[in-house]
mmCIF file of the N, C-alpha and C atoms, coordinates in Angstrom:
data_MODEL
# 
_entry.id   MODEL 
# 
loop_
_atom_site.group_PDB 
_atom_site.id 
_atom_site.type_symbol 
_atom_site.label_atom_id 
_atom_site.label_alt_id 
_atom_site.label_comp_id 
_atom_site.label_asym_id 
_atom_site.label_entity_id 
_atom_site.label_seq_id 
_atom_site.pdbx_PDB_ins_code 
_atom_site.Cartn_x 
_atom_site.Cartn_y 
_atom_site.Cartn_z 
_atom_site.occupancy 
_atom_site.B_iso_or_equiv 
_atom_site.pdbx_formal_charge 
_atom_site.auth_seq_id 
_atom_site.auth_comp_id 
_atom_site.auth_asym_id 
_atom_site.auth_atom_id 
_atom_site.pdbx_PDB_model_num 
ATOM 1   N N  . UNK A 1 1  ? -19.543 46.956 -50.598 1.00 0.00 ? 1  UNK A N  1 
ATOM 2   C CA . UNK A 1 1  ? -20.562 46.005 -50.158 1.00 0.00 ? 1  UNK A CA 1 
ATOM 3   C C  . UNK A 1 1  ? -21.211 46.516 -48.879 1.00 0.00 ? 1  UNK A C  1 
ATOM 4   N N  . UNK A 1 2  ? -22.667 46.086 -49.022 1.00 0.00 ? 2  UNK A N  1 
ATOM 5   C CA . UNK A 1 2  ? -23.571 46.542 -47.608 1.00 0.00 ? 2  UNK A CA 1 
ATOM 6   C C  . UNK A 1 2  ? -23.306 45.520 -46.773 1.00 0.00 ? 2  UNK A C  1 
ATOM 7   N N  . UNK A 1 3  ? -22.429 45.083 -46.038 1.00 0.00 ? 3  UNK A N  1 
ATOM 8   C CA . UNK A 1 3  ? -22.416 43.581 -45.672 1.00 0.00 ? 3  UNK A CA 1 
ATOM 9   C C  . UNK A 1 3  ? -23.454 43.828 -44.302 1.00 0.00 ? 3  UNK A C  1 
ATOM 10  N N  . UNK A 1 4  ? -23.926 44.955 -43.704 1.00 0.00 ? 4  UNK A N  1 
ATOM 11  C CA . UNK A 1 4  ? -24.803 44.878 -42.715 1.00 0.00 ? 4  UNK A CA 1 
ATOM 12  C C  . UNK A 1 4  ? -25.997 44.508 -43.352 1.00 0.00 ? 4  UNK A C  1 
ATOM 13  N N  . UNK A 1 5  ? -26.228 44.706 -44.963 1.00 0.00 ? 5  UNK A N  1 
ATOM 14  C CA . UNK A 1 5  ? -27.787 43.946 -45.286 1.00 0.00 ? 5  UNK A CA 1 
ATOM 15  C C  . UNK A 1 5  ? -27.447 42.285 -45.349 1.00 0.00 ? 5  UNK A C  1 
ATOM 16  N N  . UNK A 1 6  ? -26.451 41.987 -46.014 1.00 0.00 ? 6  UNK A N  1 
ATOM 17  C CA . UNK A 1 6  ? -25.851 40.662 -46.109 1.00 0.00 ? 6  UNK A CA 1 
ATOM 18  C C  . UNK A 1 6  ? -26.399 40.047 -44.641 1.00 0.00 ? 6  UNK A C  1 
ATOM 19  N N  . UNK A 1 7  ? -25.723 40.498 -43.540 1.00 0.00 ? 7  UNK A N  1 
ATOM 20  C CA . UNK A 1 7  ? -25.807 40.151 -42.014 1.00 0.00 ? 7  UNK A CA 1 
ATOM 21  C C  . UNK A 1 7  ? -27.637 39.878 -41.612 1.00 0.00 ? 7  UNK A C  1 
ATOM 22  N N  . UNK A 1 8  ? -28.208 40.892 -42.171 1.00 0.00 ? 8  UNK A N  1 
ATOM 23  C CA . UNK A 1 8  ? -29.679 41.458 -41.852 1.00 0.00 ? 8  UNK A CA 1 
ATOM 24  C C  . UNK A 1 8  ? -30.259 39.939 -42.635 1.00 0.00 ? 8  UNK A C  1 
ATOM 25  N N  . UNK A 1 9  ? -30.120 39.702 -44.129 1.00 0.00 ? 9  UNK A N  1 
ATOM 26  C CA . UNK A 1 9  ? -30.618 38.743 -44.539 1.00 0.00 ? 9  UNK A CA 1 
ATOM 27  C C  . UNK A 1 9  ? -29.941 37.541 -44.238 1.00 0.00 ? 9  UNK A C  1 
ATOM 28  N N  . UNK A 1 10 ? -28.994 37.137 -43.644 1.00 0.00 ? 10 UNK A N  1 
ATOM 29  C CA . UNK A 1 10 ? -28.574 35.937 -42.739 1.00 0.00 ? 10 UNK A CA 1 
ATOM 30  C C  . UNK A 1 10 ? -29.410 35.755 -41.594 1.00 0.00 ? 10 UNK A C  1 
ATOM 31  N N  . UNK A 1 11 ? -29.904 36.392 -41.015 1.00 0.00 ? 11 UNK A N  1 
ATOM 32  C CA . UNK A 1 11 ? -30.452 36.500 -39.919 1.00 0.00 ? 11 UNK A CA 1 
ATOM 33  C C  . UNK A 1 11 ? -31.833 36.476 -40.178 1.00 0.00 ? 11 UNK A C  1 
ATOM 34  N N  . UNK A 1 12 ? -32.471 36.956 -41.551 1.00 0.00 ? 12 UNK A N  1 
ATOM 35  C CA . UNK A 1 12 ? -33.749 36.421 -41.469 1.00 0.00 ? 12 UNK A CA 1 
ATOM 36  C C  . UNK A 1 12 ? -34.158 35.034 -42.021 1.00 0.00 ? 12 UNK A C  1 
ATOM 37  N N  . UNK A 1 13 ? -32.948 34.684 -42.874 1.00 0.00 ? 13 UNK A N  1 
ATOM 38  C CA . UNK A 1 13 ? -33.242 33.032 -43.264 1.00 0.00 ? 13 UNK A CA 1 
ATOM 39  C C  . UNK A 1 13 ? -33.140 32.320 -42.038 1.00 0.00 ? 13 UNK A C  1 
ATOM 40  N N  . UNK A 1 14 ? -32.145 32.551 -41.474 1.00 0.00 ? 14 UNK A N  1 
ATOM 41  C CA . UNK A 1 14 ? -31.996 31.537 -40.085 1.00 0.00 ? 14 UNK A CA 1 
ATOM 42  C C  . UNK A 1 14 ? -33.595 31.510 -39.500 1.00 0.00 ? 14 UNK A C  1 
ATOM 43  N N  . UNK A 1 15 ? -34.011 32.802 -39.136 1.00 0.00 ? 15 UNK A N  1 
ATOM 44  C CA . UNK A 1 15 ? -35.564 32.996 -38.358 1.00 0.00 ? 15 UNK A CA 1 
ATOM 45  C C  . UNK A 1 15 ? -36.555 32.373 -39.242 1.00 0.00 ? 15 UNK A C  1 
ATOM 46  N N  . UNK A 1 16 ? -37.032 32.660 -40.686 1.00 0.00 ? 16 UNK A N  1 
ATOM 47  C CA . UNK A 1 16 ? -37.379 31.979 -41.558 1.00 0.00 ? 16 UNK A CA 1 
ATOM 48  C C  . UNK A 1 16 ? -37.540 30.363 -41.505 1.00 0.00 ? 16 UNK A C  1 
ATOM 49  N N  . UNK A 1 17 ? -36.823 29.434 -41.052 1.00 0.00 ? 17 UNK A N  1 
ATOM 50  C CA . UNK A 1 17 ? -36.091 28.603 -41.038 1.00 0.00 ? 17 UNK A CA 1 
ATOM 51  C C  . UNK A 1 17 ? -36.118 27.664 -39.509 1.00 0.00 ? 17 UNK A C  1 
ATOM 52  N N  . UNK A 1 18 ? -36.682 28.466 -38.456 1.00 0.00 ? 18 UNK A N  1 
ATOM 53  C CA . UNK A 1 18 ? -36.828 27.932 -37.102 1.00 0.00 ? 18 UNK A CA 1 
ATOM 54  C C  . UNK A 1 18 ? -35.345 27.901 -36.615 1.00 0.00 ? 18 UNK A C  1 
ATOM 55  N N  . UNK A 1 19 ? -34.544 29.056 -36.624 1.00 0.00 ? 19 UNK A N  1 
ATOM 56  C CA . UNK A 1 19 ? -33.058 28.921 -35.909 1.00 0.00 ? 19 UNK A CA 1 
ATOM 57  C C  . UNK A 1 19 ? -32.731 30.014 -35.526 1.00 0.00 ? 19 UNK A C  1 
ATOM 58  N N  . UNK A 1 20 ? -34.084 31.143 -34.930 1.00 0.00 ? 20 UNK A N  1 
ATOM 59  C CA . UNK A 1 20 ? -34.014 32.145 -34.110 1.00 0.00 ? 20 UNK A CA 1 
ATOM 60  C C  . UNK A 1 20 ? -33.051 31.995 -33.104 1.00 0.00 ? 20 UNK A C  1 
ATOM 61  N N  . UNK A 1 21 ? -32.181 31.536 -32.440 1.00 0.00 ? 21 UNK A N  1 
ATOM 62  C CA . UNK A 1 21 ? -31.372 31.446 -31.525 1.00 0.00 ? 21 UNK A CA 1 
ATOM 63  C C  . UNK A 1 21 ? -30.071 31.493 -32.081 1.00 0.00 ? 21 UNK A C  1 
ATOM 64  N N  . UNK A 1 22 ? -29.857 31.135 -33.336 1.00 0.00 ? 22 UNK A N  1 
ATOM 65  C CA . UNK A 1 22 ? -28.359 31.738 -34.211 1.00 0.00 ? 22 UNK A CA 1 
ATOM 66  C C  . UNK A 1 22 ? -28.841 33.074 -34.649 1.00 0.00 ? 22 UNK A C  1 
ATOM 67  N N  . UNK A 1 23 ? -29.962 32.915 -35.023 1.00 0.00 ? 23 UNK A N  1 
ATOM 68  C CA . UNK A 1 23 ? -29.986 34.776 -35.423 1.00 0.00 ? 23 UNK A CA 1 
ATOM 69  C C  . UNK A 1 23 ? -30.155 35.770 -34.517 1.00 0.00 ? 23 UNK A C  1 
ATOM 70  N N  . UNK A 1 24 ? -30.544 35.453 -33.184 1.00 0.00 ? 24 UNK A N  1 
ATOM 71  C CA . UNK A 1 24 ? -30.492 35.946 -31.964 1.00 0.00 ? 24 UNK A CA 1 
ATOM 72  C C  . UNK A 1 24 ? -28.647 36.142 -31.659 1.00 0.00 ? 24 UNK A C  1 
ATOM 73  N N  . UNK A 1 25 ? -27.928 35.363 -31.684 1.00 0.00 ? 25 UNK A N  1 
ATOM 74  C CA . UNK A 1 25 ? -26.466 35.305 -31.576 1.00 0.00 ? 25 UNK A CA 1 
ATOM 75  C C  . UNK A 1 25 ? -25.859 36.699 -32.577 1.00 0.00 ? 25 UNK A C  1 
ATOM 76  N N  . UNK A 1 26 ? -25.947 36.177 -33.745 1.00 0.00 ? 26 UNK A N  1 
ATOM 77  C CA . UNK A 1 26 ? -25.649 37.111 -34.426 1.00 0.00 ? 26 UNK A CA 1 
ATOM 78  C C  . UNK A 1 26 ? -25.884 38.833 -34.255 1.00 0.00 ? 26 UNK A C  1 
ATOM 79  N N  . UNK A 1 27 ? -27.508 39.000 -33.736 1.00 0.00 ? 27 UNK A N  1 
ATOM 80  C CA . UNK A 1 27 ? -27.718 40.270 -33.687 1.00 0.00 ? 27 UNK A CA 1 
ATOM 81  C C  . UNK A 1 27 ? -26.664 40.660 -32.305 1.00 0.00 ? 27 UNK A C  1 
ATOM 82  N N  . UNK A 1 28 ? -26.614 39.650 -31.301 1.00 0.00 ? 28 UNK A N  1 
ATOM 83  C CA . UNK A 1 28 ? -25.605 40.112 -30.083 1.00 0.00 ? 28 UNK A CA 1 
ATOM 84  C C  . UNK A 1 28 ? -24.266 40.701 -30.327 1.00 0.00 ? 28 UNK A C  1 
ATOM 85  N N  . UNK A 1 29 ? -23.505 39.967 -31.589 1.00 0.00 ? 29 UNK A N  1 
ATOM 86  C CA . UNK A 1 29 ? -22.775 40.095 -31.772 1.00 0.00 ? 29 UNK A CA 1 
ATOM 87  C C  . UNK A 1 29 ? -22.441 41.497 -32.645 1.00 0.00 ? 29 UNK A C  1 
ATOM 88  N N  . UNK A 1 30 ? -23.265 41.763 -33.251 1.00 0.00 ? 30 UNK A N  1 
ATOM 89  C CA . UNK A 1 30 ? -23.408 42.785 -33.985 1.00 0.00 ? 30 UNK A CA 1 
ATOM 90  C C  . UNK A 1 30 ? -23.757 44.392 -32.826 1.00 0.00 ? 30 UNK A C  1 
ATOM 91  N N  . UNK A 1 31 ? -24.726 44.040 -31.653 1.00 0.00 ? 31 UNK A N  1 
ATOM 92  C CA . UNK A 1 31 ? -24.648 45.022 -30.135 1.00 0.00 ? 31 UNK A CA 1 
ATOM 93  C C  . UNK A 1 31 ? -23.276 45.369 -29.783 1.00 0.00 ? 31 UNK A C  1 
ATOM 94  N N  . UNK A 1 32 ? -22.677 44.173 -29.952 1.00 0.00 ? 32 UNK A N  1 
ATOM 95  C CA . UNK A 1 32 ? -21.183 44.255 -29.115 1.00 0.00 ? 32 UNK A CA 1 
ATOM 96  C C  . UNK A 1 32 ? -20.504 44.572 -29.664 1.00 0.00 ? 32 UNK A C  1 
ATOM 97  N N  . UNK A 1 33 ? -20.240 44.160 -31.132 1.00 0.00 ? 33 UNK A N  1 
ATOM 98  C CA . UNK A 1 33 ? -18.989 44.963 -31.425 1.00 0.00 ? 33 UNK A CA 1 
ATOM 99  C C  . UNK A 1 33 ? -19.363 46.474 -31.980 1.00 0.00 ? 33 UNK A C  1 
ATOM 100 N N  . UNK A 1 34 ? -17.636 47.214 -31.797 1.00 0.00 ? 34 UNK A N  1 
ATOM 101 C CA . UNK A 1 34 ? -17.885 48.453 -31.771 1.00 0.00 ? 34 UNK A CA 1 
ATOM 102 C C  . UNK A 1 34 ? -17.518 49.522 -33.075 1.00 0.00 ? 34 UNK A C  1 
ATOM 103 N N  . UNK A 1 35 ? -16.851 48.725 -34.331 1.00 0.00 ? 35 UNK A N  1 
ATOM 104 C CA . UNK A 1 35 ? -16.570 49.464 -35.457 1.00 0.00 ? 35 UNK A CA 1 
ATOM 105 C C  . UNK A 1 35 ? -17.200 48.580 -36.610 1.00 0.00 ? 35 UNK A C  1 
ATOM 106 N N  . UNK A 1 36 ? -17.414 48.799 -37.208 1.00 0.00 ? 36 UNK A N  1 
ATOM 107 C CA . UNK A 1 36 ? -17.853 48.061 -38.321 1.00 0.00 ? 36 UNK A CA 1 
ATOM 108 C C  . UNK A 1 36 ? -16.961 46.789 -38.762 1.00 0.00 ? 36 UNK A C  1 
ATOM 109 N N  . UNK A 1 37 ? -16.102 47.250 -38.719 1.00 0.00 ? 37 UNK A N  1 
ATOM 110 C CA . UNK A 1 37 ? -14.759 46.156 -38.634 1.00 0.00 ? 37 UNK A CA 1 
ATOM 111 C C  . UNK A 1 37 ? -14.952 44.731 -37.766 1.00 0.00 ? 37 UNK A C  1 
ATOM 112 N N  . UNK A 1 38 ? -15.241 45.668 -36.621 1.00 0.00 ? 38 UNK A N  1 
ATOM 113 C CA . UNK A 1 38 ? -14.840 44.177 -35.386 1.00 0.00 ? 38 UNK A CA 1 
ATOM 114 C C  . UNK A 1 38 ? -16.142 43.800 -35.459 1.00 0.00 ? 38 UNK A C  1 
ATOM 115 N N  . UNK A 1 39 ? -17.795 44.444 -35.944 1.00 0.00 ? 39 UNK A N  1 
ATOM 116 C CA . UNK A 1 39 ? -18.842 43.846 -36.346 1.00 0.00 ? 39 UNK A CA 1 
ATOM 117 C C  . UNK A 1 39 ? -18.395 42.843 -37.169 1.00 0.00 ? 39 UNK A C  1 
ATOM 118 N N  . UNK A 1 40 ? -17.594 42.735 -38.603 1.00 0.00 ? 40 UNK A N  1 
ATOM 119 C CA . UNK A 1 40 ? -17.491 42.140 -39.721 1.00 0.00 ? 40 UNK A CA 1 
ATOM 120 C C  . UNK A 1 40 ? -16.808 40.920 -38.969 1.00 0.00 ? 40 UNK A C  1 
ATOM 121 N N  . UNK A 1 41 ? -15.546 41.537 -38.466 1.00 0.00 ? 41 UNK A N  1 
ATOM 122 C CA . UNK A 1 41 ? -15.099 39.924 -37.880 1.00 0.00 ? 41 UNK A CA 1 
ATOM 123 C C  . UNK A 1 41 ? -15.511 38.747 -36.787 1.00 0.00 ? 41 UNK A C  1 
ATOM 124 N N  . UNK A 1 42 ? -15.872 39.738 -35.896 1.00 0.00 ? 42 UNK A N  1 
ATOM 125 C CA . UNK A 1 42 ? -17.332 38.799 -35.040 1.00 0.00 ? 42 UNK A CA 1 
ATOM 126 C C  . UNK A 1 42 ? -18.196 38.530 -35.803 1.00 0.00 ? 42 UNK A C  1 
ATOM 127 N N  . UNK A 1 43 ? -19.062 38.370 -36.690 1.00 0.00 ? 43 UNK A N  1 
ATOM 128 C CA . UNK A 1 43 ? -19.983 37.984 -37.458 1.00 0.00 ? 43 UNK A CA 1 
ATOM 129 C C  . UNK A 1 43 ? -19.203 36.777 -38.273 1.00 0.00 ? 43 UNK A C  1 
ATOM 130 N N  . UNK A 1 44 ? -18.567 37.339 -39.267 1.00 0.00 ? 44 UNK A N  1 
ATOM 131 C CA . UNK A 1 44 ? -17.731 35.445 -39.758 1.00 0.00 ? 44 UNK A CA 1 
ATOM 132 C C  . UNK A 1 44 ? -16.884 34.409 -39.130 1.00 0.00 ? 44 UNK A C  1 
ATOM 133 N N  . UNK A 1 45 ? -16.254 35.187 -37.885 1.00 0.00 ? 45 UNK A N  1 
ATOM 134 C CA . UNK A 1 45 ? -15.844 34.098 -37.026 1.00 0.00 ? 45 UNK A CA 1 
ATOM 135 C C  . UNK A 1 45 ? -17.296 33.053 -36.449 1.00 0.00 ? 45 UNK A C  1 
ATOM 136 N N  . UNK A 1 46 ? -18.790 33.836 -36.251 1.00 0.00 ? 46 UNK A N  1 
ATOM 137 C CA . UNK A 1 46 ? -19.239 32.669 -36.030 1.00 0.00 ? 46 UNK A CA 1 
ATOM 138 C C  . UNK A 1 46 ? -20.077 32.083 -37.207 1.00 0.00 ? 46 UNK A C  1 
ATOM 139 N N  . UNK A 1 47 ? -19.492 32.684 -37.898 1.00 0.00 ? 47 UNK A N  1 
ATOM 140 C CA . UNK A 1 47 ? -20.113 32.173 -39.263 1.00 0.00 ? 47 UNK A CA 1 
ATOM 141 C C  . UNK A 1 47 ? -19.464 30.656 -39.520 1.00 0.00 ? 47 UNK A C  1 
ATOM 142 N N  . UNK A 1 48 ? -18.009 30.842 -39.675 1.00 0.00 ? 48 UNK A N  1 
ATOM 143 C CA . UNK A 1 48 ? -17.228 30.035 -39.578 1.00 0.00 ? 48 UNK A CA 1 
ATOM 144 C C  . UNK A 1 48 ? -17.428 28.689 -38.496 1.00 0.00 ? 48 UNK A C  1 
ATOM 145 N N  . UNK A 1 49 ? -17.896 29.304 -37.703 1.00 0.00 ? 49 UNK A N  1 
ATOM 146 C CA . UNK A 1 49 ? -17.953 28.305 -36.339 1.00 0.00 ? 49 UNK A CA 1 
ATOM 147 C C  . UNK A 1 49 ? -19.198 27.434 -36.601 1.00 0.00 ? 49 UNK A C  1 
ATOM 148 N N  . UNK A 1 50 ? -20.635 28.256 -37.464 1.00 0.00 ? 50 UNK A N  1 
ATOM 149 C CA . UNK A 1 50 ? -21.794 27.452 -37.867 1.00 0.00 ? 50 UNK A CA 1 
ATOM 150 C C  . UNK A 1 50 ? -21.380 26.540 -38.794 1.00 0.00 ? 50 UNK A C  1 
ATOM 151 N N  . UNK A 1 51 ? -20.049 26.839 -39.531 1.00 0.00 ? 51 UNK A N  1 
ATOM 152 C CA . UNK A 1 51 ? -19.889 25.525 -41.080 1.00 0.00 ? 51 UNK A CA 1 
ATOM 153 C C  . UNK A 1 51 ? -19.592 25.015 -40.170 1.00 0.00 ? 51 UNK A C  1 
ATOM 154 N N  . UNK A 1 52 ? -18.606 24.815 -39.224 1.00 0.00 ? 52 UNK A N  1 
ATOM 155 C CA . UNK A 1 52 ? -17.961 23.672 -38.752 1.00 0.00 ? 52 UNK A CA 1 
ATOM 156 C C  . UNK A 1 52 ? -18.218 23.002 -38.098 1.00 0.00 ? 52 UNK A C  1 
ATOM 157 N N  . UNK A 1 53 ? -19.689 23.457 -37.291 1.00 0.00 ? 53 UNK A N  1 
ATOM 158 C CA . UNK A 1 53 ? -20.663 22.477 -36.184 1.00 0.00 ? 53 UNK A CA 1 
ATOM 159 C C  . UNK A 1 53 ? -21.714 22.015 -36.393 1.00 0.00 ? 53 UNK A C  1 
ATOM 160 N N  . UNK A 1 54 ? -22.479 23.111 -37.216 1.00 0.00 ? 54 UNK A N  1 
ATOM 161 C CA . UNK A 1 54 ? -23.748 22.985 -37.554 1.00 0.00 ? 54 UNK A CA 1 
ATOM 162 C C  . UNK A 1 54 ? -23.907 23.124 -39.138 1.00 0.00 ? 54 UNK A C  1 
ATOM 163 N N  . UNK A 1 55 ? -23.693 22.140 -39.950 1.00 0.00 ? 55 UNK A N  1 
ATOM 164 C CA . UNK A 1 55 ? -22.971 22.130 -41.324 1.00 0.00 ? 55 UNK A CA 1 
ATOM 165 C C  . UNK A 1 55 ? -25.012 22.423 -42.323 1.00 0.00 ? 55 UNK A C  1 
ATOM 166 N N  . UNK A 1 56 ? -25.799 21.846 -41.365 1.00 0.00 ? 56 UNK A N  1 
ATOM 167 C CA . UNK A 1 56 ? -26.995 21.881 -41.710 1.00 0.00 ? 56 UNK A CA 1 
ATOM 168 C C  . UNK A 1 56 ? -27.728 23.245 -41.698 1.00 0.00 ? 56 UNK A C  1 
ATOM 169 N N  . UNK A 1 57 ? -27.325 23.704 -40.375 1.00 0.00 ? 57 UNK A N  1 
ATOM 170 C CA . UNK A 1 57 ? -27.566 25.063 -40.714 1.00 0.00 ? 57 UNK A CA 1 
ATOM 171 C C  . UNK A 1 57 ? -26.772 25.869 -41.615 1.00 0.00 ? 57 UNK A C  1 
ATOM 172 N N  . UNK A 1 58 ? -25.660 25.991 -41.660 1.00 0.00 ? 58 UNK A N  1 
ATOM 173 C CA . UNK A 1 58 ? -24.783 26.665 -42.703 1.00 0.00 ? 58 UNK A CA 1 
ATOM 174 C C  . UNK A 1 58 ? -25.309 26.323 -44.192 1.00 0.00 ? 58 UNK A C  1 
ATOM 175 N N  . UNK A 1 59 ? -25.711 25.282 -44.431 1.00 0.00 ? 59 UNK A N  1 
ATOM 176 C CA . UNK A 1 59 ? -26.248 25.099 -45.531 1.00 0.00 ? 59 UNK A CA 1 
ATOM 177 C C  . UNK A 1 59 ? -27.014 26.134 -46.373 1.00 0.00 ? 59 UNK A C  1 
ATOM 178 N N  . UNK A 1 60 ? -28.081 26.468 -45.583 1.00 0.00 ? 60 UNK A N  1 
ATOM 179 C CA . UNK A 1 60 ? -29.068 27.679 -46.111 1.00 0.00 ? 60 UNK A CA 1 
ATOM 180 C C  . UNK A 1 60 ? -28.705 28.800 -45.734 1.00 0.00 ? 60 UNK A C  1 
ATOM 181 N N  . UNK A 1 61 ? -27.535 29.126 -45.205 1.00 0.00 ? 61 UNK A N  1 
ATOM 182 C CA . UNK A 1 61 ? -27.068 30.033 -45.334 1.00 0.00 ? 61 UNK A CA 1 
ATOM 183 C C  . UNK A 1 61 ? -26.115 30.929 -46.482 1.00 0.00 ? 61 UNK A C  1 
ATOM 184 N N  . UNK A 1 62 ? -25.851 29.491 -46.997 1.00 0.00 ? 62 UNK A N  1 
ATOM 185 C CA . UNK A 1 62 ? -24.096 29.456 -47.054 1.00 0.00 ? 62 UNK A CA 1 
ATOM 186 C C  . UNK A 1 62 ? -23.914 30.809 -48.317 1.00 0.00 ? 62 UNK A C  1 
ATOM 187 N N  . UNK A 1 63 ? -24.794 31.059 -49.354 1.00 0.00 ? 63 UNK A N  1 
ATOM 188 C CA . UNK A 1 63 ? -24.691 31.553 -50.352 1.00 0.00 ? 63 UNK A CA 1 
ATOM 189 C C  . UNK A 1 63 ? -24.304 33.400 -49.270 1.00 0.00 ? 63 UNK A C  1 
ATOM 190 N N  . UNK A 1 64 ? -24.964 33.528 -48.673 1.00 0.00 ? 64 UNK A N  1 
ATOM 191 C CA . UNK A 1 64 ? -24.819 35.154 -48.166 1.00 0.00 ? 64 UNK A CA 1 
ATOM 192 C C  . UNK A 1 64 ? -23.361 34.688 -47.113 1.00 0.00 ? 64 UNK A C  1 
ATOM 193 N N  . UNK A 1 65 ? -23.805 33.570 -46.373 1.00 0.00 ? 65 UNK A N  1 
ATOM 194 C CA . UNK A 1 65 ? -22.437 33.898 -45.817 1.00 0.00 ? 65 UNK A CA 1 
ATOM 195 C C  . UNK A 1 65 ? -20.956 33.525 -45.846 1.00 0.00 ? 65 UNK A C  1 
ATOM 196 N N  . UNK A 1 66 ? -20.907 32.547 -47.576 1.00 0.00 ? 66 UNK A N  1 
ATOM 197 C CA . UNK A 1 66 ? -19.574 32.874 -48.250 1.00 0.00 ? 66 UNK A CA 1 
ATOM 198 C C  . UNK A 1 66 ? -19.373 34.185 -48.747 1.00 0.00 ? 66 UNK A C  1 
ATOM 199 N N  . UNK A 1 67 ? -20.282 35.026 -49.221 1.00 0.00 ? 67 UNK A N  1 
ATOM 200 C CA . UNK A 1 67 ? -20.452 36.128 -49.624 1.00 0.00 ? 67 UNK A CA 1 
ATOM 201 C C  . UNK A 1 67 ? -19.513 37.165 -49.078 1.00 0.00 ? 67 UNK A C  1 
ATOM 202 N N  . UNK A 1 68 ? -19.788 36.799 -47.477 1.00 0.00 ? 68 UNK A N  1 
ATOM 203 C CA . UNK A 1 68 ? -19.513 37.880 -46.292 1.00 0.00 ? 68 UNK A CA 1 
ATOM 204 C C  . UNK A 1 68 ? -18.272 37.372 -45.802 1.00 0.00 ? 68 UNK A C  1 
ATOM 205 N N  . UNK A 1 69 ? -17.892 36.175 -45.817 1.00 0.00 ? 69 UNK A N  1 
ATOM 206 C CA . UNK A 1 69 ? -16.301 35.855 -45.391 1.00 0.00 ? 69 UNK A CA 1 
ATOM 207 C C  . UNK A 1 69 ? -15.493 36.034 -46.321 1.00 0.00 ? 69 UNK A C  1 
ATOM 208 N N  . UNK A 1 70 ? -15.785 36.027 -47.825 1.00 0.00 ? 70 UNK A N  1 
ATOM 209 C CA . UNK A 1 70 ? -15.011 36.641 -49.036 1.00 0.00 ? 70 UNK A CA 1 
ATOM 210 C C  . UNK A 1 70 ? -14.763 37.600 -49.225 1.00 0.00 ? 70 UNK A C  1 
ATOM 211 N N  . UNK A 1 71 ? -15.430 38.534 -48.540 1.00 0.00 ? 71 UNK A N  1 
ATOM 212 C CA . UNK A 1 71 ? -15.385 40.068 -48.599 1.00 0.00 ? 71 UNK A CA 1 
ATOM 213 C C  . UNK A 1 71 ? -14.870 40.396 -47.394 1.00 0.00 ? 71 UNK A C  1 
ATOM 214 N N  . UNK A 1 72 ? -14.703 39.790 -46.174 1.00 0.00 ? 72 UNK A N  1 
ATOM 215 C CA . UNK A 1 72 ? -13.937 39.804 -45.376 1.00 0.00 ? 72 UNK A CA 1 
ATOM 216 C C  . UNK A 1 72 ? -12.900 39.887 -45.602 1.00 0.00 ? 72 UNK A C  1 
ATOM 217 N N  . UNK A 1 73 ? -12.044 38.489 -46.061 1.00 0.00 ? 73 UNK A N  1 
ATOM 218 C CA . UNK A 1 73 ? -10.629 38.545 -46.820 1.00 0.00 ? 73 UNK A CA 1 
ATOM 219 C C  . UNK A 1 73 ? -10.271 39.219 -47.260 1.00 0.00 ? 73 UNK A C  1 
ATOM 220 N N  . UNK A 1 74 ? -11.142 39.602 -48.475 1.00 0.00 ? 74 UNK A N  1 
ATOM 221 C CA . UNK A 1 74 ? -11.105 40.785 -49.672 1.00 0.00 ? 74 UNK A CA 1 
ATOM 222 C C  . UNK A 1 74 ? -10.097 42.461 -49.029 1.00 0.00 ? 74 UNK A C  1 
ATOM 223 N N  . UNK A 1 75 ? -10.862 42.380 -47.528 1.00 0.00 ? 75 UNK A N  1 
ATOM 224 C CA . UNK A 1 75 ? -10.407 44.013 -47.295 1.00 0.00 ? 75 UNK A CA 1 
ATOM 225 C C  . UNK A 1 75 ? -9.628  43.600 -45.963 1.00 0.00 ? 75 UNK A C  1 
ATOM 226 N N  . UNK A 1 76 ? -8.799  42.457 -45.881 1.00 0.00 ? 76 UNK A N  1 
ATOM 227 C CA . UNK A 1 76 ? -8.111  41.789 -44.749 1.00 0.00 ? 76 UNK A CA 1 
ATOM 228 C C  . UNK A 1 76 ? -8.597  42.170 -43.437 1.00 0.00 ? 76 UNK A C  1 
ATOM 229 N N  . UNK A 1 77 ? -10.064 41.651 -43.099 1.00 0.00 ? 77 UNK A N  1 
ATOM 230 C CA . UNK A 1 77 ? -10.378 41.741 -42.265 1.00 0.00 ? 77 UNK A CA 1 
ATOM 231 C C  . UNK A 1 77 ? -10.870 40.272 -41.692 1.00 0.00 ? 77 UNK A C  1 
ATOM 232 N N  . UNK A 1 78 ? -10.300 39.120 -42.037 1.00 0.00 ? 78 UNK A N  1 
ATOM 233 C CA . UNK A 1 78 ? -10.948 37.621 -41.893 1.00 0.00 ? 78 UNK A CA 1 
ATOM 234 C C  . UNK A 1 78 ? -10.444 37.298 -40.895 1.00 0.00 ? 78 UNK A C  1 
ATOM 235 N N  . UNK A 1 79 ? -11.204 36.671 -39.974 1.00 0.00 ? 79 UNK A N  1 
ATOM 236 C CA . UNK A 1 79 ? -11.079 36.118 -38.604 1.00 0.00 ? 79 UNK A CA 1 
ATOM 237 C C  . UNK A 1 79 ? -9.891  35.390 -38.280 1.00 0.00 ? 79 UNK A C  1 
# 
């Protein structure tokens, strides 16, 4: 899996959508971390954190970013 396009098209629905400031988050998070790995798990930890606060935004997300926390698991890399 490309999960950096997965990430790329999370980030443009959010912008799409008027929620440039989660997709702004995300790209930070993606600056900061430093292996692809700790990209993957910083990215669904706040993925995780959008179902559980912002259930409205997660909504239009949700199809790419169950996608990306399943495939997380998948290669035991889940937050």
């Amino acid at each position: 899996m490309n999960f950096f396009a997965v990430i790329e098209n999370i980030k443009l629905i959010l912008k799409k959508n008027h929620h440039e400031s989660i997709a702004q988050e995300l790209l930070e998070l993606q600056l900061a971390g430093g292996t692809g790995g700790e990209v993957l798990i910083s990215v669904c930890s706040k993925l995780i954190e959008i179902r559980k606060t912002l259930p409205n935004v997660y909504r239009i997300i949700s199809k790419d970013a169950e996608e990306l926390i399943n495939y997380a698991k998948s290669i035991d890399l889940y937050p």
